[in-house]
N, C-alpha and C positions, 0 to 999 in steps of 0.2 A: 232597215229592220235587222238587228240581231239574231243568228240561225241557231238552232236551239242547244248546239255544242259552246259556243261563246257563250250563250249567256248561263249554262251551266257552271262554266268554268267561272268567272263572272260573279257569279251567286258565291263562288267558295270564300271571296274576301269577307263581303259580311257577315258571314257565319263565321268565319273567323274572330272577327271583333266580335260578335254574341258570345262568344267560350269565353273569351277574353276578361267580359264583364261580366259571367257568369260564375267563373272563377274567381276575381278578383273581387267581386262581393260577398264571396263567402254564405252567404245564404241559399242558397241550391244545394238543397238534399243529394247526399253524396252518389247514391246509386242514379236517382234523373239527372244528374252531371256526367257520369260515364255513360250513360245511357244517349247524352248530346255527343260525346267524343265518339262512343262505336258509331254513331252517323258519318262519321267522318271517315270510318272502316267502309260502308256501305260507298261511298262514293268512290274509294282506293279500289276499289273491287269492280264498282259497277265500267267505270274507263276502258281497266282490258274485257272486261269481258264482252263491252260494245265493240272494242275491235275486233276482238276475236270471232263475236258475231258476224262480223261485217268480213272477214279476210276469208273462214272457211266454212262457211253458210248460204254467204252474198243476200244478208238479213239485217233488219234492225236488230237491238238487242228483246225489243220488246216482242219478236216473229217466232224467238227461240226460247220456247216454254221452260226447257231444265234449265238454260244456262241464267233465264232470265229470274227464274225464279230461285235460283241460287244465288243470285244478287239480292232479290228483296228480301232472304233470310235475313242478311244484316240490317234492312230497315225492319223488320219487325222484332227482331232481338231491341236495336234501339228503343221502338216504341216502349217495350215490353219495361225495360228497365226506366224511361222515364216514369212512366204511368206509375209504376211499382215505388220509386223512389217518392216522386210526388204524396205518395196514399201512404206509405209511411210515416211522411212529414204531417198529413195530417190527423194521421191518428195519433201520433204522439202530441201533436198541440190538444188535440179535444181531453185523450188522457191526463195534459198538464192542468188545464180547463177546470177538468171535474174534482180534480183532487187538492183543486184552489175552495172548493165548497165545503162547507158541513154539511153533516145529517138533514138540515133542516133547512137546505140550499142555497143559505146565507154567505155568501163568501167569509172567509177565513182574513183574520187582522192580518 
């Protein structure tokens, strides 16, 4: 069985190719696209600051409340700009939507 450091490390290839074709499809709302790559901030971050835990704590990173929690600022920044990017996207289709209709909610030739 894989210890939970490998298979973290591990996990970075496929998320790798997820940007990749994420990108490459062009359809991902620009702000929940940066909002997957500052995940990738979150991960740069989270590495030393497990060490860091671990050399002058002799702690997980999860045992050390600031240091941990100044890690997940960058996963919920990410979250924050996916979610946000997403709900733009779809507020701009429903406004595309409505303004395909007439008055009398017949769609438009």
């Amino acid at each position: 069985m894989l210890d939970k450091n490998t298979l973290f490390a591990v996990s970075l290839f496929p998320y790798l190719g997820f940007l990749w074709f994420l990108t490459k499809s062009g359809q991902t709302p620009r702000l929940a696209l940066i909002g997957f790559y500052v995940l990738l901030i979150f991960v740069a971050v989270t590495i030393p600051a497990g060490i860091y835990a671990r050399q002058v704590y002799g702690q997980e990173l999860a045992n050390v409340d600031w240091l941990h929690g100044s890690a997940e600022l960058f996963l919920t920044v990410s979250n924050i700009f996916v979610v946000l990017g997403f709900r733009q996207a779809v507020m701009e289709l429903r406004q595309a939507k409505s303004g395909d209709r007439g008055q009398d909610g017949e769609k438009k030739p």
